[in-house]
VOGU-67320 format. One line per 4 residues: number of its first residue (from 1); their letters; for each residue x, y negated, z of N, C-alpha, C. Coordinates in Angstrom, 2 decimals. Layout:
REM VOGU-67320
NUM) A) X,Y,Z,X,Y,Z,X,Y,Z; ...
REM end
This chain:
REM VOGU-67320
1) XXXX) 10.79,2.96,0.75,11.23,3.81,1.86,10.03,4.34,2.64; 9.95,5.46,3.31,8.90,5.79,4.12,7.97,6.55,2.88; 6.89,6.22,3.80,5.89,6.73,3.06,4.42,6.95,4.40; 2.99,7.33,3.63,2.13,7.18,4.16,1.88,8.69,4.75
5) XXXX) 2.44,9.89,4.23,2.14,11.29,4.44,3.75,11.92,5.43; 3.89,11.41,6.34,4.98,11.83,6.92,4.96,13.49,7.54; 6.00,14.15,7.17,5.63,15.80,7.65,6.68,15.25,9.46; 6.12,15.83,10.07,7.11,16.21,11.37,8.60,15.76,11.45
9) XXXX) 9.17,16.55,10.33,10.21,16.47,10.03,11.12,15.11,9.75; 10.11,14.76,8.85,10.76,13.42,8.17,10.17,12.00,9.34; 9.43,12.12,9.79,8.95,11.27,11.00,10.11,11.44,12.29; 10.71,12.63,12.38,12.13,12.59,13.29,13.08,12.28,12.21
13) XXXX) 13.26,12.08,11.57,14.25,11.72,10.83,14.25,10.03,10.92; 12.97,9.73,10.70,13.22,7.56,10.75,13.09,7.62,12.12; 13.11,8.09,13.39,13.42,7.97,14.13,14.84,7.99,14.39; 15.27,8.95,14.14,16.78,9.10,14.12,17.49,7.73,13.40
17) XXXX) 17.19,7.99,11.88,17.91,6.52,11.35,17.92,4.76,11.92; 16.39,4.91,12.59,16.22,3.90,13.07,16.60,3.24,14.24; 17.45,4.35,14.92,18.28,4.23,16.33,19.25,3.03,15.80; 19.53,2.29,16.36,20.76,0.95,16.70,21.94,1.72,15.83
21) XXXX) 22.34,2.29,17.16,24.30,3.02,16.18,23.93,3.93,15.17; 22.64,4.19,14.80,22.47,4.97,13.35,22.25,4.25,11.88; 21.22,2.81,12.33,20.25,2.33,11.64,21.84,1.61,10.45; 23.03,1.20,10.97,23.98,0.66,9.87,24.48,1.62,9.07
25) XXXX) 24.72,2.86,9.47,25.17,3.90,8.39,23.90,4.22,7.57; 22.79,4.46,7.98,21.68,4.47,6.75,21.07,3.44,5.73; 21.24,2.23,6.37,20.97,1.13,5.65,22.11,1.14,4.00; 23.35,1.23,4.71,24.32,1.27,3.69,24.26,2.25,2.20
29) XXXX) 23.58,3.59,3.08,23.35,4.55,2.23,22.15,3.96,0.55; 20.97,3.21,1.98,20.09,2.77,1.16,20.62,1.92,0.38; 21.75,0.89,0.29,22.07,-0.06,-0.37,23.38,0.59,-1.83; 23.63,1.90,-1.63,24.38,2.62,-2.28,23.22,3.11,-3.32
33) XXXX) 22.00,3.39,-3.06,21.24,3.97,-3.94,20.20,3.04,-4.67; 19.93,1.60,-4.58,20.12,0.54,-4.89,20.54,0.36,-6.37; 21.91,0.08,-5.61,23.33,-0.27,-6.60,23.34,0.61,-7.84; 23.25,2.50,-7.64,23.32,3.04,-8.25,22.15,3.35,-9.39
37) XXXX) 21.12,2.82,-8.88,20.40,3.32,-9.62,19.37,1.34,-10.10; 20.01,0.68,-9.75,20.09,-0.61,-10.12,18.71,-1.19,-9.87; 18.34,-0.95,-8.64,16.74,-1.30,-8.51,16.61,-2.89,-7.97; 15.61,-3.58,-8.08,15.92,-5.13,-7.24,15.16,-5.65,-5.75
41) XXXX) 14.73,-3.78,-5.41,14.74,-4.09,-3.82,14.08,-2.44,-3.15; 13.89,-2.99,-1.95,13.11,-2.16,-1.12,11.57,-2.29,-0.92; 10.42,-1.48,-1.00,9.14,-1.83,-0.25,9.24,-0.70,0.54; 8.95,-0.89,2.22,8.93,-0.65,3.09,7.89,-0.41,3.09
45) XXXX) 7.28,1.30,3.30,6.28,1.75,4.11,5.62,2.85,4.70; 6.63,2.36,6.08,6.41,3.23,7.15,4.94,2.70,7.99; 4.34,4.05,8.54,2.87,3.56,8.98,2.19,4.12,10.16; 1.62,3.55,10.42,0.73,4.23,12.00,1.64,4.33,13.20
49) XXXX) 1.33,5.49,13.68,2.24,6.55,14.16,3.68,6.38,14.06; 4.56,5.94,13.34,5.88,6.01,12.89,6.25,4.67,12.82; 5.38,3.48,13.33,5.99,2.21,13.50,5.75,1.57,14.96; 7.08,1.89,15.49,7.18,1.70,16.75,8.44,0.40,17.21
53) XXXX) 8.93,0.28,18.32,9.75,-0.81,19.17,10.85,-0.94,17.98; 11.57,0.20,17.27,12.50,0.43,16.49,12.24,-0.37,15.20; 10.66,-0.46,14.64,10.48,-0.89,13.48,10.87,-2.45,13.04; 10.94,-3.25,13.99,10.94,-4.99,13.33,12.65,-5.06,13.73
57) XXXX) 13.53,-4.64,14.54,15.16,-4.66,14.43,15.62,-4.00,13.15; 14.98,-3.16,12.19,15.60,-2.24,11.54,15.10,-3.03,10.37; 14.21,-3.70,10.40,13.65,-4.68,9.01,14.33,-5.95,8.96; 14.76,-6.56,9.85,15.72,-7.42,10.31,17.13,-7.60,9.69
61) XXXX) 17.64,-5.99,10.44,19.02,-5.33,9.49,19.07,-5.44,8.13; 17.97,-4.79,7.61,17.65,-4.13,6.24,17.86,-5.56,5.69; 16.72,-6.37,6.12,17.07,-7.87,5.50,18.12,-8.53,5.18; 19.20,-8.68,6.12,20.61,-9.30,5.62,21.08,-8.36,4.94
65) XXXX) 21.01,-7.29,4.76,21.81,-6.58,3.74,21.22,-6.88,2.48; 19.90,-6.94,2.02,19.20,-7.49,0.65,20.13,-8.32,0.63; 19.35,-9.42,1.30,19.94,-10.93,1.03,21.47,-10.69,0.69; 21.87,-9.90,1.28,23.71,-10.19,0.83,23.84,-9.80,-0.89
69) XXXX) 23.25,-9.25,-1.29,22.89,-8.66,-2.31,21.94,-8.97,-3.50; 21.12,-10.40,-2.84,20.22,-10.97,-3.81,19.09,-9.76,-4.34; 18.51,-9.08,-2.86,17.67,-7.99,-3.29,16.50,-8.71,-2.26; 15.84,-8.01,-3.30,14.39,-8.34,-2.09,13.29,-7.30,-1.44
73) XXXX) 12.94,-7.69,0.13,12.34,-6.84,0.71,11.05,-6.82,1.05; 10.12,-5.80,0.77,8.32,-6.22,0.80,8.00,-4.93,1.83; 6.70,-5.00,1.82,6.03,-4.14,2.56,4.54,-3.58,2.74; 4.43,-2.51,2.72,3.17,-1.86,2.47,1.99,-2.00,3.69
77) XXXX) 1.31,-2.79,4.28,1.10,-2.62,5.33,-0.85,-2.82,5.27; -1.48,-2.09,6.31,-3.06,-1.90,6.10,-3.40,-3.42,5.99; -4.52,-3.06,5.19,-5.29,-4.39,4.86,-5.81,-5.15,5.78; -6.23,-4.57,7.60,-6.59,-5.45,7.94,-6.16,-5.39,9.54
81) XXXX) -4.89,-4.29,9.51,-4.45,-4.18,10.87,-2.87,-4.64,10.93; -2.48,-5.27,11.86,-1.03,-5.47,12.17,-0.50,-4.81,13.25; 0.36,-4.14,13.01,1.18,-2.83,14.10,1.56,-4.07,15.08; 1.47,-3.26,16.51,1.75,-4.48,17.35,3.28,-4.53,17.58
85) XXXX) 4.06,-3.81,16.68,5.85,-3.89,16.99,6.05,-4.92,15.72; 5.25,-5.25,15.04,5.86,-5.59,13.87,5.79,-7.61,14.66; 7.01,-7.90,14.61,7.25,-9.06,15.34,7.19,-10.85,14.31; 6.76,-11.39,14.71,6.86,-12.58,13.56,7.89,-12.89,12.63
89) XXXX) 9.06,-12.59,13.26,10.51,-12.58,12.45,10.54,-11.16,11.54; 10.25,-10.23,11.88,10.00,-9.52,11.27,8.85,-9.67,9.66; 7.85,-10.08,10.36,7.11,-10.31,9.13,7.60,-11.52,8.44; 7.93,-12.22,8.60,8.97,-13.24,7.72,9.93,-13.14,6.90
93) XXXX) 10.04,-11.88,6.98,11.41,-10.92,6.57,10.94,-10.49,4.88; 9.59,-9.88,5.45,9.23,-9.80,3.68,9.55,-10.84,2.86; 9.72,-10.68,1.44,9.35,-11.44,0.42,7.85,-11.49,-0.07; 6.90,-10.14,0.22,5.86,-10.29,0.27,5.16,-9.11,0.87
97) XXXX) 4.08,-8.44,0.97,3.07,-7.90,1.77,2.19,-7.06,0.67; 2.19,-5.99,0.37,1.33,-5.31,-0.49,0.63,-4.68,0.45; -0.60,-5.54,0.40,-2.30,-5.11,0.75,-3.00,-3.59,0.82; -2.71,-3.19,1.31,-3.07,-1.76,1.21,-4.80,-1.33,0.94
101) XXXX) -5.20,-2.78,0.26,-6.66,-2.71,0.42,-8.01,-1.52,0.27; -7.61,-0.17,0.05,-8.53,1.22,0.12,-8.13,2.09,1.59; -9.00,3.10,1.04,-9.16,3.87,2.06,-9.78,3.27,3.65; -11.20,2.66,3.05,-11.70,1.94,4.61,-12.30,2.94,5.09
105) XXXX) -12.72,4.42,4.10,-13.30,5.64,4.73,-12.34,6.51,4.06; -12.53,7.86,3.87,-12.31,9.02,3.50,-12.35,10.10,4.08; -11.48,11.25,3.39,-11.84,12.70,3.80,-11.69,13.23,5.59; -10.58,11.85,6.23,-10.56,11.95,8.16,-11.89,10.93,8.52
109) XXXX) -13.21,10.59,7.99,-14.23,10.63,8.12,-15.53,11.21,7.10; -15.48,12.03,7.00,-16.71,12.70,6.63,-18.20,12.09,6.72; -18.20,11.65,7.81,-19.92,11.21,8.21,-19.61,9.70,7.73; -18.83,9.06,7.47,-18.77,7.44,6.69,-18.81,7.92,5.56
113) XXXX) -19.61,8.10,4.91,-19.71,8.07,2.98,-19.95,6.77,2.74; -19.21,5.95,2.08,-19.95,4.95,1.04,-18.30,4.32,0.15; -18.64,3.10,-0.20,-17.34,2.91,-1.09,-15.97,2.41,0.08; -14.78,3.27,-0.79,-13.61,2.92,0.08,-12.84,2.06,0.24
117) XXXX) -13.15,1.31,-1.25,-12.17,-0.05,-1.59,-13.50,-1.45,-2.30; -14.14,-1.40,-1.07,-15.08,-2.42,-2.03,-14.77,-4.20,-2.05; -14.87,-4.76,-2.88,-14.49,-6.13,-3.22,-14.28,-6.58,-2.01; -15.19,-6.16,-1.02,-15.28,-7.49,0.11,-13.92,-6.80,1.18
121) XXXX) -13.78,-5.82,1.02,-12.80,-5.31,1.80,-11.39,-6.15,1.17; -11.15,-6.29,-0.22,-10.22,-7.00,-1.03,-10.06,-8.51,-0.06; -11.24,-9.11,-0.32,-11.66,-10.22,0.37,-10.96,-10.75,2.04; -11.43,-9.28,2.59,-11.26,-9.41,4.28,-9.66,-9.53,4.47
125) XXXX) -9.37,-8.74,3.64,-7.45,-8.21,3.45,-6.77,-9.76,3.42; -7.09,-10.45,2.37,-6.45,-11.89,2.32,-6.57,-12.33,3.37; -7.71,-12.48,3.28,-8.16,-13.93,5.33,-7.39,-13.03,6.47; -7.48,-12.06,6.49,-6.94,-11.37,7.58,-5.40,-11.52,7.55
129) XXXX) -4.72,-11.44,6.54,-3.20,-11.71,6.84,-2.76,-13.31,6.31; -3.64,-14.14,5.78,-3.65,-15.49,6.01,-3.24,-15.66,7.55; -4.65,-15.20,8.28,-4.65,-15.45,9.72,-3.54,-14.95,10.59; -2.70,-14.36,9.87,-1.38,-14.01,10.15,-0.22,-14.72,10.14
133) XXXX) -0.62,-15.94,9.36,0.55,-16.54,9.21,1.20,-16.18,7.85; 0.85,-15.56,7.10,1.38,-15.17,5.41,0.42,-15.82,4.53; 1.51,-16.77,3.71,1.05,-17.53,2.85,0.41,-15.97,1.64; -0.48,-16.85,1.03,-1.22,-16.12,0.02,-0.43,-15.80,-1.01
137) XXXX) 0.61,-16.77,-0.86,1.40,-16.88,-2.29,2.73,-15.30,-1.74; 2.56,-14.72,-0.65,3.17,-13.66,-0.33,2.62,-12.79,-0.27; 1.45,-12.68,-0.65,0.42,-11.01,-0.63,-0.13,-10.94,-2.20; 0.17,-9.84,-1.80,0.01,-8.62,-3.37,-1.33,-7.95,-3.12
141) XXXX) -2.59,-7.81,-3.80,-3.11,-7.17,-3.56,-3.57,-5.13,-4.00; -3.84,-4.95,-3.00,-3.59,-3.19,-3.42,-4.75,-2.57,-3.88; -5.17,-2.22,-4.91,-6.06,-1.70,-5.54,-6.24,0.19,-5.99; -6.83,0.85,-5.88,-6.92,2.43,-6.05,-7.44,2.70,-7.15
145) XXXX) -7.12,3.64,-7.81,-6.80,4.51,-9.15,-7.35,6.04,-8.73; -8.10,5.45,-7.70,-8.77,7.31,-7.00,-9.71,6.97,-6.70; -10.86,8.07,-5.99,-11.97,7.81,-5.42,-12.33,9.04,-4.56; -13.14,9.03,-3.77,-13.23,10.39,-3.17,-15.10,11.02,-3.12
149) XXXX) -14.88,11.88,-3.01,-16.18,12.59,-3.33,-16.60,12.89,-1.96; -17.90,12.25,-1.28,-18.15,12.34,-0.16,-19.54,13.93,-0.13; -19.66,14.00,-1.52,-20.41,15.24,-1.65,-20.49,16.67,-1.52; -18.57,16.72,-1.20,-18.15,18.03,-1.52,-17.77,18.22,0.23
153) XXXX) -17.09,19.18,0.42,-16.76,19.58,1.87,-15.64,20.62,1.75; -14.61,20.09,2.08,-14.13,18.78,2.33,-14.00,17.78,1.58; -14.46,16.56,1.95,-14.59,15.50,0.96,-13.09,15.61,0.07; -13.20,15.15,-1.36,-12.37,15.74,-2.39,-11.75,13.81,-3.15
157) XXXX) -10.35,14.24,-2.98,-9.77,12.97,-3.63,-10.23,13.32,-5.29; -10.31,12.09,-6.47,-10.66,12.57,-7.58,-9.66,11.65,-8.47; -8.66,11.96,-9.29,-8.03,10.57,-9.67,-9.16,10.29,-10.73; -9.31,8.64,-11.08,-9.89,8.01,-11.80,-9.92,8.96,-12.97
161) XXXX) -8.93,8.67,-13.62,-8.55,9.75,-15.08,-9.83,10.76,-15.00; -9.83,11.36,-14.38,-10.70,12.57,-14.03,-11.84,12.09,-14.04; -12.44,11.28,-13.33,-13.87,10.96,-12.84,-14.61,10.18,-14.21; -13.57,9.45,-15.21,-14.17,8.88,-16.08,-14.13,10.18,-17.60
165) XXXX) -13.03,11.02,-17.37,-13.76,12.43,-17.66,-14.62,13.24,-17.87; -15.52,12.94,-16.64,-16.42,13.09,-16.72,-17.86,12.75,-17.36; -17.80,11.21,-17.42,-18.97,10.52,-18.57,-17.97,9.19,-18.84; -17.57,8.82,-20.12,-16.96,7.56,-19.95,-17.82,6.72,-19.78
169) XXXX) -18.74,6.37,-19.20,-19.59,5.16,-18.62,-19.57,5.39,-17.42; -19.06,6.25,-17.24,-18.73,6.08,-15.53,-17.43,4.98,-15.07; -16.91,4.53,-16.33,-15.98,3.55,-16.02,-16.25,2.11,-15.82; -17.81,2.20,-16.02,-18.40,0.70,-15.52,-18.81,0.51,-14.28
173) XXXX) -19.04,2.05,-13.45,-19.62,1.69,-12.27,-18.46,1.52,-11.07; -18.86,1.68,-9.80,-18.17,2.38,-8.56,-18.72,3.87,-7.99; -19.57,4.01,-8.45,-20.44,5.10,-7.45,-21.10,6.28,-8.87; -20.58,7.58,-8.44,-21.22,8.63,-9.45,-22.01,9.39,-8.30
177) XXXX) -23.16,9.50,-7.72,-23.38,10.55,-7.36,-22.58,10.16,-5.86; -22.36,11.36,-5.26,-21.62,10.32,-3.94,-19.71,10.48,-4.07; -19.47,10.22,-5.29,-18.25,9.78,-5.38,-17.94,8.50,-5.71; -16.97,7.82,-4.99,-17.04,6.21,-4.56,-14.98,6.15,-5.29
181) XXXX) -15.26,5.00,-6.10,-13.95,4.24,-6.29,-14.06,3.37,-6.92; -13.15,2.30,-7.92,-13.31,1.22,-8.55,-13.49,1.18,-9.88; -14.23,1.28,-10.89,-14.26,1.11,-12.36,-13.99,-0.25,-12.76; -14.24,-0.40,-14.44,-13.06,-1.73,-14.38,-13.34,-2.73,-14.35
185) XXXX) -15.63,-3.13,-13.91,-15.83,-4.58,-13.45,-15.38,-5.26,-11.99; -15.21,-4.21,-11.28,-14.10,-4.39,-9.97,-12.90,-4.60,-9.99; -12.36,-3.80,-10.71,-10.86,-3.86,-11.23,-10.69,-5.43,-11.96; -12.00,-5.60,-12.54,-11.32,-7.16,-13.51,-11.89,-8.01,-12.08
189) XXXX) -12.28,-8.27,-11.41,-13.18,-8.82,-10.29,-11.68,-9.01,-9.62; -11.51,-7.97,-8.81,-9.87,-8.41,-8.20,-9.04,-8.45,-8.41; -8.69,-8.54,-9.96,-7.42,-8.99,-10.48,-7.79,-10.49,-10.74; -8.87,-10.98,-11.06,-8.89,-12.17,-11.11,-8.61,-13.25,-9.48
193) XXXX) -9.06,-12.63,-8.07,-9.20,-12.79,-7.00,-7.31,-12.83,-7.24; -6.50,-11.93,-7.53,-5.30,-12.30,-7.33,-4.53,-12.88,-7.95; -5.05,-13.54,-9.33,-4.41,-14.17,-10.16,-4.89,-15.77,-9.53; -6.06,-15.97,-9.17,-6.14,-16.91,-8.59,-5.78,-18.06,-6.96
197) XXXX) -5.70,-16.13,-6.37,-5.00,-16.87,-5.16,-3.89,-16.23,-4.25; -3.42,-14.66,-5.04,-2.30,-14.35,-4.60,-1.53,-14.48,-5.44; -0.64,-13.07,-5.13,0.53,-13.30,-5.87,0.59,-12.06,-7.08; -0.13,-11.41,-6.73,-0.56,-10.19,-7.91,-1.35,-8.85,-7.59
201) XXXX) -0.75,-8.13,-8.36,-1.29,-6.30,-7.83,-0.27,-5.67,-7.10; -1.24,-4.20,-7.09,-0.32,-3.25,-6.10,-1.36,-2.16,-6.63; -0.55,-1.48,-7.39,-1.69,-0.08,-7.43,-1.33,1.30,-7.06; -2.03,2.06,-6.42,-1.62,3.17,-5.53,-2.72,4.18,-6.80
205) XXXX) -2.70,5.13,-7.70,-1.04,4.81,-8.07,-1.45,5.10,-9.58; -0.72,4.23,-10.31,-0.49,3.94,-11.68,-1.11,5.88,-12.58; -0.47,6.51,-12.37,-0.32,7.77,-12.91,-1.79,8.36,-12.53; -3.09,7.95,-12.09,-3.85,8.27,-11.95,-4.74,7.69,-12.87
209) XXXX) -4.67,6.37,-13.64,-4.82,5.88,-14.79,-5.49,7.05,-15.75; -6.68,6.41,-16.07,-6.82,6.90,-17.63,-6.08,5.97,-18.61; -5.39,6.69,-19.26,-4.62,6.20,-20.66,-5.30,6.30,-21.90; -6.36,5.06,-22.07,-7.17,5.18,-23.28,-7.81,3.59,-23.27
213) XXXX) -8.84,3.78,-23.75,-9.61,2.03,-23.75,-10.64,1.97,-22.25; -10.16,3.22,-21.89,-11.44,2.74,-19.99,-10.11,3.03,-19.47; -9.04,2.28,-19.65,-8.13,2.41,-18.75,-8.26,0.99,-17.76; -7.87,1.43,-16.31,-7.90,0.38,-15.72,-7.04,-1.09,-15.74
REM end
């Protein structure tokens, strides 16, 4: 549900749904499209700006309706910030927490060039929602399939696919030139970090994949 690119529009709209006497007729809807299309839950992620007083009652709701349903509910939330509406019962609510671990710079900073998703940022993401009170065994970690080019103006998203396109030995590094993302000794680096002490991946987003032997 949600999403990270909200237009105007759709940002009054989860406002609207998220009102009290609204939030049960939309939930239902959501639990109709569910059913229909036979999925085994929700990940929730609404962000910034768009998670306000409304957000931890409406995750609450959303929750007993899973549960009535034997569905389960997660959530997309930054690697190392907690919205201050999002309430302890609320975060309890997940089944788990997908790490949003990239984007520590990009193209809404220009003058920060360097890497966006680097290991230690992976790193900070765990301890930081440990210190939250979320067992490890409830965080997913989130890994990127992009990189951005701090060379160009305006700095330029590049999907992986593309960048290893360019020289396939560029799939060993992080850094071409001043374009910054993860190749696959990082990629094997924090998948091992989550096989060992979370609960898995999260990749933003699959379809950016090279589909070959430097696939991530």
């Amino acid at each position: 549900l949600a999403g990270g690119a909200l237009t105007e529009e759709w940002s009054q709209a989860w406002e609207h749904h998220m009102l009290p006497e609204n939030s049960p007729a939309f939930i239902h809807k959501v639990m109709e499209y569910l059913d229909f299309y036979q999925l085994d839950g929700v990940d929730f992620d609404l962000e910034w700006g768009d998670v306000n007083e409304k957000y931890s009652p409406f995750v609450l709701q959303l929750r007993d309706s899973l549960t009535a349903h034997g569905l389960e509910l997660t959530a997309a939330l930054p690697a190392t910030h907690r919205y201050p509406d999002i309430t302890d019962e609320a975060l309890a609510a997940f089944d788990w927490i997908n790490m949003m671990a990239y984007d520590l710079t990009g193209p809404w900073n220009p003058s920060n060039a360097g890497p966006h998703s680097p290991y230690s940022f992976a790193l900070g993401a765990m301890f930081y929602w440990e210190g939250q009170g979320v067992s490890k065994s409830n965080l997913t970690l989130g890994v990127p399939f992009y990189g951005y080019d701090f060379g160009s103006n305006p700095v330029t998203a590049y999907r992986y696919a593309t960048i290893v396109g360019w020289d396939p030995n560029n799939a060993q590094y992080d850094q071409v030139d001043e374009v910054y993302y993860n190749g696959i000794p990082t990629i094997i680096q924090k998948t091992d970090l989550a096989l060992d002490h979370l609960s898995g991946i999260m990749i933003w987003e699959l379809g950016q994949d090279d589909f070959s032997d430097l696939s991530l």
